[in-house]
C-alpha positions as CSV (number, residue, x, y, z in Angstrom):
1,X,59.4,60.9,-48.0
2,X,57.4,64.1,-46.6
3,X,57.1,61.9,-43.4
4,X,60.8,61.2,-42.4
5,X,62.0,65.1,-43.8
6,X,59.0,66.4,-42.1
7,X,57.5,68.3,-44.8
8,X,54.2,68.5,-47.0
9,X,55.1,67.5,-50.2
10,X,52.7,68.5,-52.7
11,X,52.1,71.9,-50.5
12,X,56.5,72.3,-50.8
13,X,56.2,71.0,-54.4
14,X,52.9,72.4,-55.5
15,X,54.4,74.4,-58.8
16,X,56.5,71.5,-59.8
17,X,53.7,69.1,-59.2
18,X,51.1,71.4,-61.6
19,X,53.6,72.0,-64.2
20,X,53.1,67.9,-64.9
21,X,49.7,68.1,-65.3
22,X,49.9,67.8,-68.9
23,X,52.0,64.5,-68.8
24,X,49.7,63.1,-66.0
25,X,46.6,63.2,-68.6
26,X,48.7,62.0,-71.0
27,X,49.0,58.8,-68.8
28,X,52.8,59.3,-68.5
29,X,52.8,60.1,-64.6
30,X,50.6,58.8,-62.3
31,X,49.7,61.6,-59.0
32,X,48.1,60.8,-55.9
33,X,48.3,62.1,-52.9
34,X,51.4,60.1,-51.4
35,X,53.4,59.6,-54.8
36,X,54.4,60.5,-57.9
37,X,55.3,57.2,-60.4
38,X,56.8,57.6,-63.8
39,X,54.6,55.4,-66.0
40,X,56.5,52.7,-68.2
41,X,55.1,55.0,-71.3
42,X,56.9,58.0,-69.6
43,X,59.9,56.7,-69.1
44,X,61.7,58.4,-72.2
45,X,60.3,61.6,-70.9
46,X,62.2,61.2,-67.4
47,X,64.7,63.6,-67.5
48,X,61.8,66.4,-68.9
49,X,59.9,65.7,-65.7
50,X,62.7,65.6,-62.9
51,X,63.4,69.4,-64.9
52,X,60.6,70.4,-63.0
53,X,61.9,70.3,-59.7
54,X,65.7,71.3,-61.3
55,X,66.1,74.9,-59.1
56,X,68.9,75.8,-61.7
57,X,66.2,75.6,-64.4
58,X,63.8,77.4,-62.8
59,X,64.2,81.1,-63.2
60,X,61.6,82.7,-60.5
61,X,64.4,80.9,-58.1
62,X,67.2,82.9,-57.4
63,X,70.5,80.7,-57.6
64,X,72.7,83.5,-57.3
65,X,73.2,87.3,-56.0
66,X,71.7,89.5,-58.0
67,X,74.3,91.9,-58.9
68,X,74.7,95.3,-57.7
């Protein structure tokens, strides 16, 4: 995917990709450096991971103006 959008992906996703650290020794992700798999044991926990990368969730990204 970083090849066709022409973009490092764990360099553009670095935060995200430490932030599942926890559930990658917990054998619920497995990392390397050209993908990220949800395990079949992580599965139930998909929706917690793809959060990571969820800019609306993420509160040192500003979504909207900051008001006046």
């Amino acid at each position: 995917m970083g090849a066709k959008f022409g973009l490092d992906f764990r360099k553009t996703y670095q935060t995200e990709l430490e932030s599942l650290a926890d559930m990658v020794e917990d054998g619920l992700v497995a990392l390397d450096d050209r993908s990220l798999e949800v395990l079949p044991k992580g599965e139930p926990l998909l929706r917690v991971m793809a959060m990571a990368f969820d800019q609306t969730l993420n509160p040192s990204v500003q979504a909207h103006a900051s008001t006046v």
